[in-house]
C-alpha positions as protocol buffer text, in pm:
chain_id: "A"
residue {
  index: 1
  type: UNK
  ca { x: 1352 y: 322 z: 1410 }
}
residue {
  index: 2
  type: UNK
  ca { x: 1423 y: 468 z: 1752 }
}
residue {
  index: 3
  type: UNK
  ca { x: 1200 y: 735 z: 1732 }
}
residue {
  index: 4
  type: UNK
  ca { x: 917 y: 846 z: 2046 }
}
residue {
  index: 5
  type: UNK
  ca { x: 693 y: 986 z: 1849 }
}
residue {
  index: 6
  type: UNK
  ca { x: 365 y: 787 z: 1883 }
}
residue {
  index: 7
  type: UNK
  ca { x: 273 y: 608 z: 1573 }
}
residue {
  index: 8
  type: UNK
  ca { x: -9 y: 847 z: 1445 }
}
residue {
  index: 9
  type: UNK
  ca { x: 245 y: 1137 z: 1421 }
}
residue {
  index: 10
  type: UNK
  ca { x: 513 y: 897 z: 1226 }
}
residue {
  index: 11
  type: UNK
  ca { x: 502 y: 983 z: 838 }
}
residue {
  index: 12
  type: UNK
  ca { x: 373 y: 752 z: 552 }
}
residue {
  index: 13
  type: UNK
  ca { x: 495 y: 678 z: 223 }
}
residue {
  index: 14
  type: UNK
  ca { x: 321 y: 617 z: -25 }
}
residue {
  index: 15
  type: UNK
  ca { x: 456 y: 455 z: -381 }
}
residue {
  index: 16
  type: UNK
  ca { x: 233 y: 506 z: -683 }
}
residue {
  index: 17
  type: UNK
  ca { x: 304 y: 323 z: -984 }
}
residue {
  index: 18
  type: UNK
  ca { x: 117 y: 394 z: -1312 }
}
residue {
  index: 19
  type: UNK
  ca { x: 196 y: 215 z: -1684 }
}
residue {
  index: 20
  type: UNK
  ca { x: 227 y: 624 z: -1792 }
}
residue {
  index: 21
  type: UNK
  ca { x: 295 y: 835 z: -1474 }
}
residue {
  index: 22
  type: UNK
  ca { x: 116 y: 1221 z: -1589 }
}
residue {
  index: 23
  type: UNK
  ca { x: 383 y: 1517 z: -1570 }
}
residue {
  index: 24
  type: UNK
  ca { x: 418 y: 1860 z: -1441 }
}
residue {
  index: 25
  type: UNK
  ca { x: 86 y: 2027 z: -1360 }
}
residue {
  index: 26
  type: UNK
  ca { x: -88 y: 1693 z: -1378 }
}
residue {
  index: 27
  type: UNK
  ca { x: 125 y: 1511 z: -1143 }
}
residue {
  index: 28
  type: UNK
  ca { x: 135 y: 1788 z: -848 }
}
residue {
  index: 29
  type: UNK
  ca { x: -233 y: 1736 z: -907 }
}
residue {
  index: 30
  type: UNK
  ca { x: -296 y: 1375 z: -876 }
}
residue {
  index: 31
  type: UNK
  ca { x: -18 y: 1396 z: -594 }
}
residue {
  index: 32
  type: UNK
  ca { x: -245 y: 1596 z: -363 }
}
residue {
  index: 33
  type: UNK
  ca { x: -503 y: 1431 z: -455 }
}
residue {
  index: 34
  type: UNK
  ca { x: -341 y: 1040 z: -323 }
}
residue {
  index: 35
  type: UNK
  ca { x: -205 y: 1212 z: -49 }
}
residue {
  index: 36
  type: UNK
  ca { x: -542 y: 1378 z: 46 }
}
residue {
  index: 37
  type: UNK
  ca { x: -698 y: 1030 z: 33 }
}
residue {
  index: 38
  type: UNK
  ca { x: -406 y: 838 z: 228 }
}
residue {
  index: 39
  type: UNK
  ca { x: -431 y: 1082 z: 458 }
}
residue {
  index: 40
  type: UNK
  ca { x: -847 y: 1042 z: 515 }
}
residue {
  index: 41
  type: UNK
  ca { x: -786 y: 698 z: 479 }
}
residue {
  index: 42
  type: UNK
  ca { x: -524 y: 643 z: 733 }
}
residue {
  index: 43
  type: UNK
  ca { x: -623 y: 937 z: 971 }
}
residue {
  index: 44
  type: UNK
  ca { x: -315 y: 1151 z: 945 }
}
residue {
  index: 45
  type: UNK
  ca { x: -266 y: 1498 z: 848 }
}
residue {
  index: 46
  type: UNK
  ca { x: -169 y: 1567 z: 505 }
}
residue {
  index: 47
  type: UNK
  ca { x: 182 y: 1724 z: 584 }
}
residue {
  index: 48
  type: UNK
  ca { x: 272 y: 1342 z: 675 }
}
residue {
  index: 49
  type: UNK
  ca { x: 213 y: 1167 z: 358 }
}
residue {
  index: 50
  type: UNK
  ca { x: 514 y: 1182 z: 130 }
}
residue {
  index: 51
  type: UNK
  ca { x: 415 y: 1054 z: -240 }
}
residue {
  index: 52
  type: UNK
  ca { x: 694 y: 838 z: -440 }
}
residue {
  index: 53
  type: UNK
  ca { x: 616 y: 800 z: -851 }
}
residue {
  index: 54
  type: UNK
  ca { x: 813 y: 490 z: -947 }
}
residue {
  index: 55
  type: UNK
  ca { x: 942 y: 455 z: -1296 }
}
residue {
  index: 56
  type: UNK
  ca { x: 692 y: 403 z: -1558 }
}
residue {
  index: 57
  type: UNK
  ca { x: 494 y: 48 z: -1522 }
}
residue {
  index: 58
  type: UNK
  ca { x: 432 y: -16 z: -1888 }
}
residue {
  index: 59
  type: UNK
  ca { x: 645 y: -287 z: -2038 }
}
residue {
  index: 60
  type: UNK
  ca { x: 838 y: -347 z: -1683 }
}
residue {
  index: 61
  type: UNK
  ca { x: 543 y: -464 z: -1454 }
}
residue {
  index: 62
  type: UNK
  ca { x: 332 y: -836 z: -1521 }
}
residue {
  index: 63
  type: UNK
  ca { x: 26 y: -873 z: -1347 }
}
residue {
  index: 64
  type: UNK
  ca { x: -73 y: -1250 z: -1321 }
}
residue {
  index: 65
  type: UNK
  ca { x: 188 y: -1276 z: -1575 }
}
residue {
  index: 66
  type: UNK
  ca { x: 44 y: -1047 z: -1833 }
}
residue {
  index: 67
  type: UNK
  ca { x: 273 y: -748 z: -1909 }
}
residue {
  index: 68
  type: UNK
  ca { x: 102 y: -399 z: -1899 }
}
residue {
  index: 69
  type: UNK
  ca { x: 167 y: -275 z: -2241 }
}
């Protein structure tokens, strides 16, 4: 909140919620890969995009009021 760095050296965060979130190997891999593209994206270097999985979407998320299933 306080900090001087200028804004295009701040980290990003990026929270990726899927109905069935892939594990181990598969996850490291799609992680690089969404960081990779936040980072083209947004015009930062890799090293400052830090990748969240939230819980699994299916059966807890509604999407114009439909529940993903």
């Amino acid at each position: 909140n306080s900090s001087r760095l200028p804004s295009e050296e701040l980290p990003v965060f990026v929270t990726v919620t899927l109905a069935n979130p892939p594990e181990g190997n598969a996850r490291a891999t799609q992680a690089a890969q969404v960081a990779e593209a936040a980072a083209v994206v947004l015009k930062r270097d890799m090293n400052q995009v830090h990748i969240e999985y939230a819980p699994p979407g299916k059966g807890r998320i509604a999407f114009g009021g439909v529940l993903v299933q």
